[in-house]
C-alpha positions as CSV (number, residue, x, y, z in Angstrom):
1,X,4.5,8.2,-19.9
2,X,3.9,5.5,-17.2
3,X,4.7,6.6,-13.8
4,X,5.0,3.8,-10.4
5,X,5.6,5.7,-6.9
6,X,7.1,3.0,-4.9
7,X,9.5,2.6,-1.6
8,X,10.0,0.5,1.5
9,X,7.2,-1.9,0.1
10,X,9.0,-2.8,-3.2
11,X,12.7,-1.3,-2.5
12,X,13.6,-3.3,-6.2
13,X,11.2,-1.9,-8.1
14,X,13.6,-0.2,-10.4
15,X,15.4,-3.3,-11.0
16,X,11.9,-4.9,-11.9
17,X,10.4,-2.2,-14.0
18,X,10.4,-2.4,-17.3
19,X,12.0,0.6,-19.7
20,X,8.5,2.2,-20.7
21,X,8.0,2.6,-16.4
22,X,9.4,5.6,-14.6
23,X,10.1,4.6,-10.9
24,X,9.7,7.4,-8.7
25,X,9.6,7.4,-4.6
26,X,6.9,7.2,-2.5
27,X,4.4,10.0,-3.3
28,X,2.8,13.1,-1.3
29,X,1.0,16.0,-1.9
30,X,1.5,17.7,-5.4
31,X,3.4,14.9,-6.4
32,X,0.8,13.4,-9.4
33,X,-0.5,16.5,-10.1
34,X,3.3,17.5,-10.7
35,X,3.3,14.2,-13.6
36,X,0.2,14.7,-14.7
37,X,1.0,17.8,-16.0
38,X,4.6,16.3,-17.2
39,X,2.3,14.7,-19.3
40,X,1.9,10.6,-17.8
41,X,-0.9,9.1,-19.2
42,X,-0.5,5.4,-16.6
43,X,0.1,5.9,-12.8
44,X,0.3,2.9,-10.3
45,X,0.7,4.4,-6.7
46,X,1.7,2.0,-4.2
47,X,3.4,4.0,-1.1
48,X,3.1,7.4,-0.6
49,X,4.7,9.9,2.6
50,X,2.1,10.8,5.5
51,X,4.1,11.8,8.1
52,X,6.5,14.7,8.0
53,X,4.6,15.6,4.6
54,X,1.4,16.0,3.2
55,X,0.0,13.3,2.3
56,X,-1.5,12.6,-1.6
57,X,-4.3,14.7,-1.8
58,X,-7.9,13.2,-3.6
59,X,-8.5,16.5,-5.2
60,X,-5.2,15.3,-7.3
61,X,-6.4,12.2,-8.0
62,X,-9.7,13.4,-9.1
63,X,-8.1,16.1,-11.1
64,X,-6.0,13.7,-13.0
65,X,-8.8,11.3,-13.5
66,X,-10.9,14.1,-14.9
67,X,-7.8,14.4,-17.7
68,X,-8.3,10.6,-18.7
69,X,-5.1,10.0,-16.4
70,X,-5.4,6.2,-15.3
71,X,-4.7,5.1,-11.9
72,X,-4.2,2.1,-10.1
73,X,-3.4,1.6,-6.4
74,X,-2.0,-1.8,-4.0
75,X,-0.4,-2.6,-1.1
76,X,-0.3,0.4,0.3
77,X,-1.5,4.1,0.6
78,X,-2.1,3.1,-2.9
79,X,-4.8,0.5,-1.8
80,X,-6.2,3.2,0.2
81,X,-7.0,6.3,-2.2
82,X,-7.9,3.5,-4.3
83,X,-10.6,2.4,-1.9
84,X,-11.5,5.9,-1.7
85,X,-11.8,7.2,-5.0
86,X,-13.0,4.1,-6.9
87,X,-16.1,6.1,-7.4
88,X,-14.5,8.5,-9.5
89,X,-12.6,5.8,-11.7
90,X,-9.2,5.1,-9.9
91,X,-8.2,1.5,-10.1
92,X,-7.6,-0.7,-7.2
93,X,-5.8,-4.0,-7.5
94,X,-4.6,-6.8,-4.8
95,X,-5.9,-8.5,-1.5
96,X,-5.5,-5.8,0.1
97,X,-7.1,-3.0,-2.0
98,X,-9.9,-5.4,-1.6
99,X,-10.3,-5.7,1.9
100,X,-10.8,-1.9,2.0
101,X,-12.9,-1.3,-0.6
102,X,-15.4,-4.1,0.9
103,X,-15.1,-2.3,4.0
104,X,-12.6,-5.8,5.9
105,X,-10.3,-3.2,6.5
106,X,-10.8,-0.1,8.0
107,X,-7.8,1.1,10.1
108,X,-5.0,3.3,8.0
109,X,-2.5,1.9,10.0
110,X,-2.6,-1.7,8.9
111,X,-0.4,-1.0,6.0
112,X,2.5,1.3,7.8
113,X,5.5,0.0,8.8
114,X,8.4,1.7,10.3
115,X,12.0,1.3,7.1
116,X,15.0,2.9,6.5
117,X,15.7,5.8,4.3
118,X,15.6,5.2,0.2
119,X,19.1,5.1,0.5
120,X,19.3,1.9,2.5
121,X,16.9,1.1,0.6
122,X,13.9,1.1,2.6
123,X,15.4,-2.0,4.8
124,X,11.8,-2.5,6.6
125,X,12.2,-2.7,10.2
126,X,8.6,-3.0,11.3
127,X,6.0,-5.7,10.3
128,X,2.4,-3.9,8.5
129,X,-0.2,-5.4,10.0
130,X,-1.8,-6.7,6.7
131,X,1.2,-9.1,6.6
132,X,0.8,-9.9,10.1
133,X,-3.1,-10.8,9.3
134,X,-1.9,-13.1,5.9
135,X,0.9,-14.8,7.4
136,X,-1.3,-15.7,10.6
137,X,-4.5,-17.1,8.1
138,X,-1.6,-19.4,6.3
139,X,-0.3,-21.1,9.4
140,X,-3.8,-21.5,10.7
141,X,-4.9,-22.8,7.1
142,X,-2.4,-25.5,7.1
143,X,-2.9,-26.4,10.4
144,X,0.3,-24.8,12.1
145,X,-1.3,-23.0,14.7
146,X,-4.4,-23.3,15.9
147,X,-7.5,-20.5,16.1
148,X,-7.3,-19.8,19.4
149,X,-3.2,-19.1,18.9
150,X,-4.0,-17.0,15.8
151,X,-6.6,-14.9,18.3
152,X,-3.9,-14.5,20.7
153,X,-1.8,-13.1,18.1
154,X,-3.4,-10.9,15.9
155,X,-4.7,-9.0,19.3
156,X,-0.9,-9.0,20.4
157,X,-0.4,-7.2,17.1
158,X,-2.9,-4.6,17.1
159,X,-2.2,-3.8,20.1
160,X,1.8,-2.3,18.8
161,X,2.1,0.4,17.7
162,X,2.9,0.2,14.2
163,X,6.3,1.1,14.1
164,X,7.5,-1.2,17.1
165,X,5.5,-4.1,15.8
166,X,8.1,-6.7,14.6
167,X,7.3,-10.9,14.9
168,X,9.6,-10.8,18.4
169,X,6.9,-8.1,19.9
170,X,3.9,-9.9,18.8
171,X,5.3,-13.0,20.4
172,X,6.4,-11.5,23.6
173,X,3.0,-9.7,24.3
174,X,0.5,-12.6,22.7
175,X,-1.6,-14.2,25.4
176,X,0.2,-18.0,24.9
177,X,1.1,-19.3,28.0
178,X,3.4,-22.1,27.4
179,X,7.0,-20.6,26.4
180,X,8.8,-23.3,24.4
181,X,5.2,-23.1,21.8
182,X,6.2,-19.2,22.0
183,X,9.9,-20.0,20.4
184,X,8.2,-22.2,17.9
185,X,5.3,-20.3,17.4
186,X,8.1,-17.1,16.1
187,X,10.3,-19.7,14.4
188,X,7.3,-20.4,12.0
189,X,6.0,-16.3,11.9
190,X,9.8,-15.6,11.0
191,X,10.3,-19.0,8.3
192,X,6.8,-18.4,6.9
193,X,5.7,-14.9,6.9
194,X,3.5,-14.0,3.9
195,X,4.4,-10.8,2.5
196,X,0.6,-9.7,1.0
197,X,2.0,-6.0,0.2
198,X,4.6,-7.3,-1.7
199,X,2.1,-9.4,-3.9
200,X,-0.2,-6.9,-4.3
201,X,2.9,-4.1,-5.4
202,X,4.1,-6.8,-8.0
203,X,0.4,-7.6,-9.0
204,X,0.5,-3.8,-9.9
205,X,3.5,-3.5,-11.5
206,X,2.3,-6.4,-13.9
207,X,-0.8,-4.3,-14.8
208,X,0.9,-1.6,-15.4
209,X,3.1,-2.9,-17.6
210,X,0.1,-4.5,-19.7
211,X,-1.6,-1.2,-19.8
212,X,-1.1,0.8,-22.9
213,X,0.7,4.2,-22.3
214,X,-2.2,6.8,-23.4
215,X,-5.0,8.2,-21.9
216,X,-8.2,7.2,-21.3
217,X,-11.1,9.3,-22.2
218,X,-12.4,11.6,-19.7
219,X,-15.4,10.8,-17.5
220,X,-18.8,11.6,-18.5
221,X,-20.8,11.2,-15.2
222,X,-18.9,13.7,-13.0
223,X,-17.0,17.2,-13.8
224,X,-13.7,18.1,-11.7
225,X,-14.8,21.0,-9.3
226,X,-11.7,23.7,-9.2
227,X,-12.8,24.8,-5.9
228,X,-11.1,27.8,-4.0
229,X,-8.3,25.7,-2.3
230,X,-7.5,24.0,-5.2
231,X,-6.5,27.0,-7.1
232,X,-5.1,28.8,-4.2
233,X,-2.9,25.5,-3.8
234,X,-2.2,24.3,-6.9
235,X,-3.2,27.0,-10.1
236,X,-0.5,28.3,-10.9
């Protein structure tokens, strides 16, 4: 069983996924212990809850890992845990798995974003700031704006808060003094935004697709430690 927890940044996964890949919603605590013992032997975790919910625990990870369980993380709370339990064997994938595992990224918050509920499905109405970071290296790559613009705006940005953060904040609040290169400077944010999560979600879904549906053997070099939380949380 192959098993993709997914929401605001793919809202069409399920149109996308294949028959062999269960789409489930963004995951949080108990949830892939909960499959794992459903029996999936594949599980790509992109977004997962962290708010009004636990979040997805590591000890899960780790004990699904230790049953020969892959993994693979992107875009998104998935690129995190992957970053931080690549150790252990989880799977990372994506720009932006990479720039936390080599240490580029460091800040949780650059992948939120503030969306609507599953049933609107997931309408994003906030901008991550790993998308704000792509799309701002494009335009300055192909000569759009210039460094000291991209500065200007990528400081406006981190300076949001992650759910009011939208193209019109950044603009209002970057440090560009001349307000007609303002309008064009959101015109091209707006026409040209690059969408990294996005790619990295359907650069997941591609592997998970390609990855055959049974378990791995388990790992040699470490041994799953059941510690007293874990079994007062979860044995049962």
């Amino acid at each position: 069983m192959k098993i993709l927890f997914v929401g605001p940044t793919l809202p069409d996964a399920a149109d996308l996924a294949g028959e062999d890949i269960i789409v489930r919603p963004p995951a949080c605590q108990g949830d892939i212990l909960e499959i794992v013992r459903q029996g999936a032997n594949v599980i790509g975790l992109i977004d997962g809850n962290f708010e009004q919910v636990s979040p997805v625990w590591h000890k899960e990870i780790l004990h699904a890992l230790s049953q020969g369980v892959r993994i693979c993380g992107a875009a998104s709370m998935g690129a995190l845990r992957a970053a931080e339990c690549s150790p252990y064997g989880m799977e990372g994938i994506g720009g932006i798995y990479r720039r936390y595992e080599c240490g580029e990224i460091l800040d949780d918050a650059d992948v939120a974003q503030l969306h609507a509920p599953r049933e609107l499905r997931y309408l994003s109405l906030s901008v991550p700031m790993v998308n704000v970071t792509a799309t701002l290296e494009k335009l300055t790559s192909e000569g759009m704006i210039d460094g000291e613009e991209a500065d200007a705006l990528e400081n406006a940005a981190r300076r949001i808060f992650f759910k009011d953060r939208t193209y019109q904040a950044i603009t209002d609040r970057a440090a560009v003094t001349d307000a007609r290169r303002k309008v064009e400077i959101l015109d091209l944010l707006l026409a040209r935004e690059v969408n990294q999560k996005r790619l990295d979600a359907l650069e997941l879904m591609r592997w998970l697709a390609s990855t055959p549906d049974i378990r791995a053997f388990a790992p040699t070099d470490w041994s799953f430690n059941s510690t007293s939380m874990w079994k007062t949380v979860f044995d049962n």
